[in-house]
DRENTI-657558 format. One line per field, with one value per residue: residue number from 1; x, y, z of N, C-alpha, C, CB in turn. Coordinates in steps of 0.2 Angstrom, whole numbers, plus 2048, in hexadecimal, padded with zeros to 3 digits. Glycine has a CB too. Layout:
<pts>
seq	[NUM, ...];
neast	[X, ...];
nnorth	[Y, ...];
nup	[Z, ...];
caeast	[X, ...];
canorth	[Y, ...];
caup	[Z, ...];
ceast	[X, ...];
cnorth	[Y, ...];
cup	[Z, ...];
cbeast	[X, ...];
cbnorth	[Y, ...];
cbup	[Z, ...];
</pts>
This chain:
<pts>
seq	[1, 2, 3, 4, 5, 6, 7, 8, 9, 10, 11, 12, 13, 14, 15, 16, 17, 18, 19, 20, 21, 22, 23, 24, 25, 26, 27, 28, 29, 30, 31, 32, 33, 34, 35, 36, 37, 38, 39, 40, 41, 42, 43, 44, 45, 46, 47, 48, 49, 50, 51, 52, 53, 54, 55, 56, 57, 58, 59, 60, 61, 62, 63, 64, 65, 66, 67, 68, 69, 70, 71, 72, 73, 74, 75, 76, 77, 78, 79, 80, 81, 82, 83, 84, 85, 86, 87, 88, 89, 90, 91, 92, 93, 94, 95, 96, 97, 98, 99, 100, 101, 102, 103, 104, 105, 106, 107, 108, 109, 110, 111, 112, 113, 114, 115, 116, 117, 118, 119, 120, 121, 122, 123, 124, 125, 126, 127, 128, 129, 130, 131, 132, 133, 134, 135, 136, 137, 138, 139, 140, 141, 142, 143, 144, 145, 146, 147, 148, 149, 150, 151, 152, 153, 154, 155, 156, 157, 158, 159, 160, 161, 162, 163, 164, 165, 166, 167, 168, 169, 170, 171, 172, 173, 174, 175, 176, 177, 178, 179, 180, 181, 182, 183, 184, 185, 186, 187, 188, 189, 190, 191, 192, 193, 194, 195, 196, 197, 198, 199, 200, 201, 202, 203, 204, 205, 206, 207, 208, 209, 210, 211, 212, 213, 214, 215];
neast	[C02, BFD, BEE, BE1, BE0, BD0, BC2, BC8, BCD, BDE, BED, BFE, C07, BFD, BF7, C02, C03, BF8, BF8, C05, C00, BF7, BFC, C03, BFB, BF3, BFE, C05, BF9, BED, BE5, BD3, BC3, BB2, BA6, BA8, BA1, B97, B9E, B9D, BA2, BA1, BA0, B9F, BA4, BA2, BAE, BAD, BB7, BBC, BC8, BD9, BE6, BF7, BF4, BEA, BE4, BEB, BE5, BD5, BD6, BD7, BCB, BC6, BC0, BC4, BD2, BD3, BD3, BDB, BDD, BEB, BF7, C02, C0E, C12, C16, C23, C29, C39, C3C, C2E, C25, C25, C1F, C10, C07, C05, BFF, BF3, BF2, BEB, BF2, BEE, BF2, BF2, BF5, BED, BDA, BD9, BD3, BD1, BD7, BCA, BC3, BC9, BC7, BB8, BB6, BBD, BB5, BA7, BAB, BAC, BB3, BBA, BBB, BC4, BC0, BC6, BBA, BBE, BC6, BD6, BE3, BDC, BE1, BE0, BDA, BCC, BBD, BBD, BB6, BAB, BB0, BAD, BB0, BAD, BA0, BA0, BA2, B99, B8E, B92, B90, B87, B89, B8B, B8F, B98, B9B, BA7, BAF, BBD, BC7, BD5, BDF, BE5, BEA, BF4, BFD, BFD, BFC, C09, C0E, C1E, C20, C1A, C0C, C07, BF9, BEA, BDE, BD0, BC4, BB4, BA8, B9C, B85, B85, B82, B75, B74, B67, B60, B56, B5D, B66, B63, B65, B75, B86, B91, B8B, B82, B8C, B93, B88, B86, B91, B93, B86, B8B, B96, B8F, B89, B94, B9D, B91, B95, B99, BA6, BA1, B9B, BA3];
nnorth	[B1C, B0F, B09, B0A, AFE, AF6, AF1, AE3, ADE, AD5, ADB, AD9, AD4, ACE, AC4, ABA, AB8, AB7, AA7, AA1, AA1, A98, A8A, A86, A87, A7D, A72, A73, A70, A69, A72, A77, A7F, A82, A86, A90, A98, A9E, AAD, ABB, AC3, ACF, AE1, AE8, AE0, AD7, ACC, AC1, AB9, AAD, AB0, AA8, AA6, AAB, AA6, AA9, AB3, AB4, AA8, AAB, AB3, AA9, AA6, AAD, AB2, ABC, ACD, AD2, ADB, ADD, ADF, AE2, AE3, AEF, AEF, AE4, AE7, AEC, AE2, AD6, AD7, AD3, ADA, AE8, AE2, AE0, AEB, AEC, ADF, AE3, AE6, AEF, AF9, AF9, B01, AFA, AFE, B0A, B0D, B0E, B13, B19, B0D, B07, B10, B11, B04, B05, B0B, B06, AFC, B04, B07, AFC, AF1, AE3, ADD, AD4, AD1, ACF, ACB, AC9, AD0, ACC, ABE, AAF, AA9, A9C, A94, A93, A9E, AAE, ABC, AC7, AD8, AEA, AF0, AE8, AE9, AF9, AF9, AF1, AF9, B05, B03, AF8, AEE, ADD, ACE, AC3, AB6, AAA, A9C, A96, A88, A7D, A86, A8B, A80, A7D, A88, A91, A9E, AA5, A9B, A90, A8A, A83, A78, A6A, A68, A66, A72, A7B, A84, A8A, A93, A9E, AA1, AB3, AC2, ACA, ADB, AE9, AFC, AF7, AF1, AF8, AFF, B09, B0F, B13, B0E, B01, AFB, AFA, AEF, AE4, AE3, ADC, AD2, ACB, AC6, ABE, AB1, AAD, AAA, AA0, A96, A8F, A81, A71, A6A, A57, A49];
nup	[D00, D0E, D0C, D1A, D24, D27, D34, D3A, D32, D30, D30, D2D, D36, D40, D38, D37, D45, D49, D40, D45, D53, D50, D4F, D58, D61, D5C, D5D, D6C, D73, D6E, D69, D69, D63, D67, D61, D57, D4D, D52, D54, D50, D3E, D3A, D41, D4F, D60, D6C, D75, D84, D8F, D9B, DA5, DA5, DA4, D9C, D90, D8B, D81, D75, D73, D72, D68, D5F, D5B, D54, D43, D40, D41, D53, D61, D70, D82, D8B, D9A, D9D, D9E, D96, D8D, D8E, D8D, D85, D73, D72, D75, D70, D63, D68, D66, D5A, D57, D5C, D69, D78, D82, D94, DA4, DB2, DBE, DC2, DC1, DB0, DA6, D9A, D90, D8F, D89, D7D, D7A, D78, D6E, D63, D64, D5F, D54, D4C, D4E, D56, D67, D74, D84, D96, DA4, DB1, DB2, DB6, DB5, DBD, DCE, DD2, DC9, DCA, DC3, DC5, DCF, DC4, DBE, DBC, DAE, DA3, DA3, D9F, D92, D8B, D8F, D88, D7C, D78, D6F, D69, D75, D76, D7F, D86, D8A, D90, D92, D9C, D98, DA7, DAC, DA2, DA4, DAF, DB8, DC1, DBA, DB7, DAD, D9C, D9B, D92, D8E, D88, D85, D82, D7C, D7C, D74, D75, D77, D6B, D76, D76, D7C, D80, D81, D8B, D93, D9A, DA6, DB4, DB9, DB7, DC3, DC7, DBF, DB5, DBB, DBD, DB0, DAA, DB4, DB1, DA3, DA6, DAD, DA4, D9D, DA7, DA5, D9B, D94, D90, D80, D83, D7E];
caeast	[C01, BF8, BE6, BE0, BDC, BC7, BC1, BC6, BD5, BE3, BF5, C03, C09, BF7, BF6, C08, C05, BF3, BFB, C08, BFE, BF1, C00, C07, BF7, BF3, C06, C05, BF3, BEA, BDF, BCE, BC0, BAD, BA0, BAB, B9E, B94, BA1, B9A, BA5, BA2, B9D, BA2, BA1, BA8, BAF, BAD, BB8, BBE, BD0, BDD, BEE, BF9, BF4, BE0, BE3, BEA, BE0, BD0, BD5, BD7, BC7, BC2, BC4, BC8, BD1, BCF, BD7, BDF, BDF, BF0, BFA, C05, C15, C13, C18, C29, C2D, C3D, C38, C27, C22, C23, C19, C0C, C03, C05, BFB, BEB, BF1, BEB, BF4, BEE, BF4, BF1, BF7, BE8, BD7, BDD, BCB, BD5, BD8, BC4, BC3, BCA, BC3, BB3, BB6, BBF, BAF, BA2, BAD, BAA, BB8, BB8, BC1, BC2, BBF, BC4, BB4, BC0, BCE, BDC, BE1, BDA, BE6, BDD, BD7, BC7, BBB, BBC, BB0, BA9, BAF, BA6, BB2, BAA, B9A, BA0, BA5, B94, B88, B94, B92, B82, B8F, B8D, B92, B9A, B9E, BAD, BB3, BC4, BC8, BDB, BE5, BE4, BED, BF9, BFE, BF9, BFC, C0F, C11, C23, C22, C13, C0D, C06, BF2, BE2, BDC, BCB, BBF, BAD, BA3, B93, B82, B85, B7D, B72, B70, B65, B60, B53, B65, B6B, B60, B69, B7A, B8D, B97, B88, B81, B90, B93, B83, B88, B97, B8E, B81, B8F, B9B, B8C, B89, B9D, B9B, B8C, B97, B9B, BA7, B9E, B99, BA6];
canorth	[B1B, B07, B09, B07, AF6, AF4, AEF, ADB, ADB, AD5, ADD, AD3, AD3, ACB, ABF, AB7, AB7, AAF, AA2, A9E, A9D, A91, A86, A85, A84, A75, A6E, A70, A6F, A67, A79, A77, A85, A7E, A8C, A96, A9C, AA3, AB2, AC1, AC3, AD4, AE5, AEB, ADB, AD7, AC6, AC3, AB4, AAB, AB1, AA2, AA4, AB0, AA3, AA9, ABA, AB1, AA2, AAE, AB6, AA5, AA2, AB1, AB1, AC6, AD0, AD5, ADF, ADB, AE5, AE1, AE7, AF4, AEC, AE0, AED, AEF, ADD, ADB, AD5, AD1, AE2, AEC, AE0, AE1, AF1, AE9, ADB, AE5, AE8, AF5, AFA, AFB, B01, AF7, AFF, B0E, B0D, B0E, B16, B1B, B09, B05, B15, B0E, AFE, B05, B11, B02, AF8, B07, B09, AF5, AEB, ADD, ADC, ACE, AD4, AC9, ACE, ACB, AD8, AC9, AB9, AAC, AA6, A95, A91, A96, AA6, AB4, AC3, ACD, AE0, AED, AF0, AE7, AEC, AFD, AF8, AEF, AFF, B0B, B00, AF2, AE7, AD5, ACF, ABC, AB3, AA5, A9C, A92, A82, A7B, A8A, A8B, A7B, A7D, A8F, A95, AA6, AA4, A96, A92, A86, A80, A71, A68, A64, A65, A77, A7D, A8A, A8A, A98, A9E, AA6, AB8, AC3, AD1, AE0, AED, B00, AF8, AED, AFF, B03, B0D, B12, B14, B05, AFE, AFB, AF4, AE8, AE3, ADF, AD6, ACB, AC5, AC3, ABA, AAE, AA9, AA6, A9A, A90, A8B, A79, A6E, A63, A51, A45];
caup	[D07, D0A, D0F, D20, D26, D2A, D3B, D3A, D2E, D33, D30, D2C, D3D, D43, D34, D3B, D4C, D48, D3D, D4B, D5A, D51, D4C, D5F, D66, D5C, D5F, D73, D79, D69, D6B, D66, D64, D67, D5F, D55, D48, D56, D56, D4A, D39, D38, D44, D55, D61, D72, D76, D8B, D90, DA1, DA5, DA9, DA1, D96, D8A, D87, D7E, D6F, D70, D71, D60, D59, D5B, D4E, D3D, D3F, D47, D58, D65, D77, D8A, D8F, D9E, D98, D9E, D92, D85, D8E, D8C, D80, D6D, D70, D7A, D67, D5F, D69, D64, D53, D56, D5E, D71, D79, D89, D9A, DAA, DB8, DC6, DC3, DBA, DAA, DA4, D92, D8F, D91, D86, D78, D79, D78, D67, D5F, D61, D5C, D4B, D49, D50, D5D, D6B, D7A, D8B, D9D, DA8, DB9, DB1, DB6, DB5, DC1, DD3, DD2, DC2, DC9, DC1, DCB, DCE, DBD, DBD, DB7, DA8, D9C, DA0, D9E, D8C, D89, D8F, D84, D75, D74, D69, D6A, D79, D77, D85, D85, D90, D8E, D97, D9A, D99, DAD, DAE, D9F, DA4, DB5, DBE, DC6, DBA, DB6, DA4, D9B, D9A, D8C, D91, D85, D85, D7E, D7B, D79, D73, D78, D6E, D6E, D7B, D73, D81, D7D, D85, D91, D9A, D9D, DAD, DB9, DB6, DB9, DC4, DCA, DBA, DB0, DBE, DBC, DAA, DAC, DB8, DAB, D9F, DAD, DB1, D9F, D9C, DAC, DA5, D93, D96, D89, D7E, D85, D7A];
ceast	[BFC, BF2, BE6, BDC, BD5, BC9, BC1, BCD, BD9, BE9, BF8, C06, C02, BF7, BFB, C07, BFD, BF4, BFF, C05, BF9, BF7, C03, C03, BF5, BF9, C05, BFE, BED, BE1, BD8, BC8, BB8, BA6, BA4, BA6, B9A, B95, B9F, BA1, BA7, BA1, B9F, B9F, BA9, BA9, BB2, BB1, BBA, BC6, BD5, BE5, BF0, BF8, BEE, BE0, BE5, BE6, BD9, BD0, BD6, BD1, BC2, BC5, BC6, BCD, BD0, BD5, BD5, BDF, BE3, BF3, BFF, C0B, C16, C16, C20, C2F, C34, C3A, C32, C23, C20, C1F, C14, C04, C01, BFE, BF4, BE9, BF2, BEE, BEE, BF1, BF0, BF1, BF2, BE2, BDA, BD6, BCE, BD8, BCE, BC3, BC4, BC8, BBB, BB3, BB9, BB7, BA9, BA5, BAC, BAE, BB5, BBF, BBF, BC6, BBF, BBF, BB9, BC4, BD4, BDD, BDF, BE3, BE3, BDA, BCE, BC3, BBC, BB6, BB2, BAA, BAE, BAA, BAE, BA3, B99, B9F, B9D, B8D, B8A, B91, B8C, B86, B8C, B90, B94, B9C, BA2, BB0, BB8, BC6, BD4, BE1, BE8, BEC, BF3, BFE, BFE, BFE, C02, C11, C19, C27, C1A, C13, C07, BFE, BED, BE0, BD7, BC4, BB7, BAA, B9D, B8B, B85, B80, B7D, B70, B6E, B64, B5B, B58, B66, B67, B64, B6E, B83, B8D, B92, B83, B86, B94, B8E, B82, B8C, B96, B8A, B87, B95, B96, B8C, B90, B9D, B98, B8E, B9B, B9F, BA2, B9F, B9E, BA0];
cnorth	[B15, B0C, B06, B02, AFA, AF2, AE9, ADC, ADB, AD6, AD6, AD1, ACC, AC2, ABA, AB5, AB3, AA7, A9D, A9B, A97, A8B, A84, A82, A7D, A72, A6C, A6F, A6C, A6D, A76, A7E, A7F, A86, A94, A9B, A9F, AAC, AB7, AC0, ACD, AD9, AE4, AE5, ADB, ACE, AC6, ABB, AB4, AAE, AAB, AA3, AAB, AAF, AA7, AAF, AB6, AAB, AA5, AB1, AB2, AA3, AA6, AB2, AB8, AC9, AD2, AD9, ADC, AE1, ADF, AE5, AEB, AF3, AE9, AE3, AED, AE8, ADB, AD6, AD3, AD7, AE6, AE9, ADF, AE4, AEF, AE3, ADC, AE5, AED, AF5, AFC, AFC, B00, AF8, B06, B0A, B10, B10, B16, B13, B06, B0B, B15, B08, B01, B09, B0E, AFD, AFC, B06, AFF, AEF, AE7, ADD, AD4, AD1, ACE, ACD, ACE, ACD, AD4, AC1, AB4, AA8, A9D, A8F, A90, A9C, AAA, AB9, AC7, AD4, AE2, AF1, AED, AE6, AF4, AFE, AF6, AF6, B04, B06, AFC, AEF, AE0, AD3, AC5, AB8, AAA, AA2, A95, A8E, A7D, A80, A8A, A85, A7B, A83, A94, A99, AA3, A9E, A96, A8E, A84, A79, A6E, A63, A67, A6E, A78, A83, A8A, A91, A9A, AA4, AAD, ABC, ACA, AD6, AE6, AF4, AFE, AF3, AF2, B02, B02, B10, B11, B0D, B00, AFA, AF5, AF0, AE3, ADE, ADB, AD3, AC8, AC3, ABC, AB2, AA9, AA5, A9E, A96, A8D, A84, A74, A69, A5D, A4C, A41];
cup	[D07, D10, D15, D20, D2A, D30, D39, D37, D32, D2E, D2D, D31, D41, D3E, D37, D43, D4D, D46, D44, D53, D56, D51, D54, D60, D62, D5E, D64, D76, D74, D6B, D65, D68, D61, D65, D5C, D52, D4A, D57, D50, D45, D3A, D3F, D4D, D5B, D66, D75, D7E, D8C, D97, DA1, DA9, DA8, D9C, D8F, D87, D83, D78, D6D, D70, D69, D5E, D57, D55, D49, D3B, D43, D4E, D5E, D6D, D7C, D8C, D95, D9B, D98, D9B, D8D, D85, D8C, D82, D7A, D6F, D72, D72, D65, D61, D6A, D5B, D51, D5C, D68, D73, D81, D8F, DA2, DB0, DBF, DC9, DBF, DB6, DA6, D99, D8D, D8D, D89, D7F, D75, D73, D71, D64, D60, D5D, D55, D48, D49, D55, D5F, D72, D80, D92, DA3, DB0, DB7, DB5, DB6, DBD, DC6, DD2, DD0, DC3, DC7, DC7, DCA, DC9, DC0, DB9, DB0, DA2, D9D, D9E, D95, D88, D89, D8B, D7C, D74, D70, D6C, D6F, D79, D7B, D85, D8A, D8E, D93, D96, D9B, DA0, DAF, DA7, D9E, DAB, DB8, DC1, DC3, DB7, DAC, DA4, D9B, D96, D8D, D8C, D87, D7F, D80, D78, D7B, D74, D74, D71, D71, D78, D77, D7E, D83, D89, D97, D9F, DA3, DB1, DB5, DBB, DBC, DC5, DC3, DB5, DB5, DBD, DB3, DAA, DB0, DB4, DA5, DA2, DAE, DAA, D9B, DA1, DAB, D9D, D98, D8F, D86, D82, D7D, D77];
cbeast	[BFE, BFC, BE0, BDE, BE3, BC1, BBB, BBD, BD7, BE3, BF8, C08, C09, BF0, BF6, C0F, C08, BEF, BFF, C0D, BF9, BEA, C07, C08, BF1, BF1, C0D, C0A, BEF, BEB, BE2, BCB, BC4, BAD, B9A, BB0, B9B, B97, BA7, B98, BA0, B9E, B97, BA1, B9F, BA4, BB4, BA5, BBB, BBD, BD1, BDC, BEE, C00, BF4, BD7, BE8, BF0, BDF, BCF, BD9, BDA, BC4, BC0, BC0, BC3, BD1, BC9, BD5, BE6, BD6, BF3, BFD, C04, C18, C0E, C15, C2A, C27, C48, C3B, C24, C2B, C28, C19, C0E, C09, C0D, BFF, BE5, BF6, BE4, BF9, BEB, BF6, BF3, C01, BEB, BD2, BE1, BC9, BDF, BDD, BC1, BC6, BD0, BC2, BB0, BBA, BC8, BAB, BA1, BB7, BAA, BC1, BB5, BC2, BC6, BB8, BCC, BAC, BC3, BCC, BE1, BE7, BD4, BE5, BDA, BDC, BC6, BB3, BC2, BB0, BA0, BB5, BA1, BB9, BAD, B96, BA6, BAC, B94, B86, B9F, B99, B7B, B99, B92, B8F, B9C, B98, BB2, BAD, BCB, BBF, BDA, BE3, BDC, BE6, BF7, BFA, BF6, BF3, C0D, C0C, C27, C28, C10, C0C, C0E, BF0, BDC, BE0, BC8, BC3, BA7, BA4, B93, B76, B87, B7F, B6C, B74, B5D, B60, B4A, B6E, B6D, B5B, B6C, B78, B8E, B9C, B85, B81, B96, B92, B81, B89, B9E, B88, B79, B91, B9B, B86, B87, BA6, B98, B82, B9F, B90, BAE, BA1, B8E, BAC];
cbnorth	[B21, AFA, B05, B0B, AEF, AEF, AF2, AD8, ADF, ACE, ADF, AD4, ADC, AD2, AC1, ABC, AC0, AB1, AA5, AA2, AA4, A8F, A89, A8A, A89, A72, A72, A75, A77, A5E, A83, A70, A8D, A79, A8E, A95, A98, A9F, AB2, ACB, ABE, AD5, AE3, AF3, AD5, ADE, AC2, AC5, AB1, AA4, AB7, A9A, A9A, AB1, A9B, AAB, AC2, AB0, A9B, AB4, ABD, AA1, AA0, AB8, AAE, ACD, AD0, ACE, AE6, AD9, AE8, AE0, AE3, AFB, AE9, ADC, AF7, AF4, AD9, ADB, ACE, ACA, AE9, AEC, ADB, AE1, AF9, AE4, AD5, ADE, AE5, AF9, AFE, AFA, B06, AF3, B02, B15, B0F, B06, B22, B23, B06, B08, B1A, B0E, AFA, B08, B19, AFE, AF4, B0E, B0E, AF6, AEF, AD4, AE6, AC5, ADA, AC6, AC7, AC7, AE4, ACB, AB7, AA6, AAB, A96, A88, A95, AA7, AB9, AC8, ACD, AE4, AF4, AED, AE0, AEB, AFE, AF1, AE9, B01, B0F, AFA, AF3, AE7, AD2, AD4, ABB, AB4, AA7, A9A, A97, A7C, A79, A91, A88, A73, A7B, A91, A90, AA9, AA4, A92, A91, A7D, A83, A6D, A64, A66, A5E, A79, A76, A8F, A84, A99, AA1, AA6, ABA, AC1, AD0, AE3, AEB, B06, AF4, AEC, B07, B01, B08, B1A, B1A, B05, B02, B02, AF6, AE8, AE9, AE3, AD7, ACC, ACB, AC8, AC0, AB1, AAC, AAE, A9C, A92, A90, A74, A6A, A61, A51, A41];
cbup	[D0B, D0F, D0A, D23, D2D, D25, D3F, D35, D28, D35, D39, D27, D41, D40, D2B, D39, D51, D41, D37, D4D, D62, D49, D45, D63, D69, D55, D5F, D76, D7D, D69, D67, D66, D5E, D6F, D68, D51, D43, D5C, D57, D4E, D31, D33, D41, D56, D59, D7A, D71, D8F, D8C, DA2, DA9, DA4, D9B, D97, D89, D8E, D80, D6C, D76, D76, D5D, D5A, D63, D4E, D38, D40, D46, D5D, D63, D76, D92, D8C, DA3, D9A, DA3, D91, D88, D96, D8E, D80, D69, D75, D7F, D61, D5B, D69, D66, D53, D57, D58, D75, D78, D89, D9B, DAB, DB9, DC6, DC0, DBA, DA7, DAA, D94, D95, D9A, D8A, D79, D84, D7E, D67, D61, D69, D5F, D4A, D42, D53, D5A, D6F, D79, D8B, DA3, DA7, DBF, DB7, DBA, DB0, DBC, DDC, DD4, DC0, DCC, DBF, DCB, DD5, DB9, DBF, DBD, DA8, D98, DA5, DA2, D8C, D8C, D96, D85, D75, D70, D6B, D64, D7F, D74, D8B, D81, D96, D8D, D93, D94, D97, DAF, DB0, D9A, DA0, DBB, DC4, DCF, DB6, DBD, DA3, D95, DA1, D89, D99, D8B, D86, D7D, D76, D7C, D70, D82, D6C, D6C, D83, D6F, D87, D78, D82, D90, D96, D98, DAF, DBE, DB6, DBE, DCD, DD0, DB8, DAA, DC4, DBE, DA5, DAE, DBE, DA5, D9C, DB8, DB5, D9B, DA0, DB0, DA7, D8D, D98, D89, D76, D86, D7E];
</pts>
């Protein structure tokens, strides 16, 4: 029987579908990543980015050099050849149409044991290619866990991808990364919804104030 892959390793499924999206995304948007070495290597670590496009889930895991794991919509699963490999390459389902609490639930017990995952603080993608309001999901994730909380914010996808878009279009896309944000048990005052709103706002605000490098 093969040994179980550690928190970070990548599959052979992962390793290929890594390899391919960087090779694209340099091809069609000449992707770049501005503070990668920022992102932890090791240990249970939550990456908070802006939401634009169906593109930012694999451009977020390009930006680590491990592993990491995905909250996708659960329909995406049913789609044909890509739906299967999915769960392969470290997507956990969620159901949209309820809280999906057992999606959170998972998240949170794959970061305690040491993995990293990337969480969108508005839970979809942007009508405007402006931010939207932080829900309290990924402050849920952060007061079960104190993990690392890195915040990222992706620029371009919006405009090479957008929400109801019907082709891509071939524009500059980039990703700067930001320091990570250390919460400890004096963050956690209070509790429940009001609380990890409260956290995904401070993280929402610091995604907001990443700016690209000055040329």
């Amino acid at each position: 029987m093969a040994a179980a892959l550690k928190p970070g390793e990548m599959n052979g499924w992962y390793r290929f579908g890594y390899a391919f999206s960087w090779s694209m995304a340099l091809l069609l948007f000449s992707f770049k990543v501005y503070g990668r070495d920022k992102i932890p290597n090791t240990g249970g670590c939550i990456l908070a980015m802006n939401h634009e496009s169906y593109l930012d889930p694999p451009l977020a895991g390009m930006c680590c050099r491990r592993a990491i794991y995905f909250l996708a919509r659960k329909t995406l699963l049913e789609w044909p050849i890509l739906g299967p490999i999915f769960p392969k390459v470290n997507v956990v389902p969620v159901d949209q149409e309820r809280a999906d609490m057992s999606a959170l639930k998972t998240v949170i017990k794959l970061v305690k044991n040491g993995a990293c995952t990337i969480v969108f603080p508005e839970g979809e993608r942007t009508l405007d290619g402006k931010m939207g309001a932080a829900q309290p999901g990924l402050g849920l994730v952060i007061a079960k866990t104190l993990a690392p909380v890195v915040p990222m914010r992706i620029f371009g996808a919006y405009e090479a991808f957008p929400r109801g878009g019907k082709r891509l279009r071939l524009v500059p896309i980039r990703i700067v990364v930001g320091d990570p944000v250390l919460f400890t048990e004096a963050d956690l005052d209070g509790s429940g919804r009001d609380l990890y709103q409260r956290l995904s706002e401070s993280v929402m605000k610091r995604i907001a104030a990443l700016e690209l490098p000055k040329p």
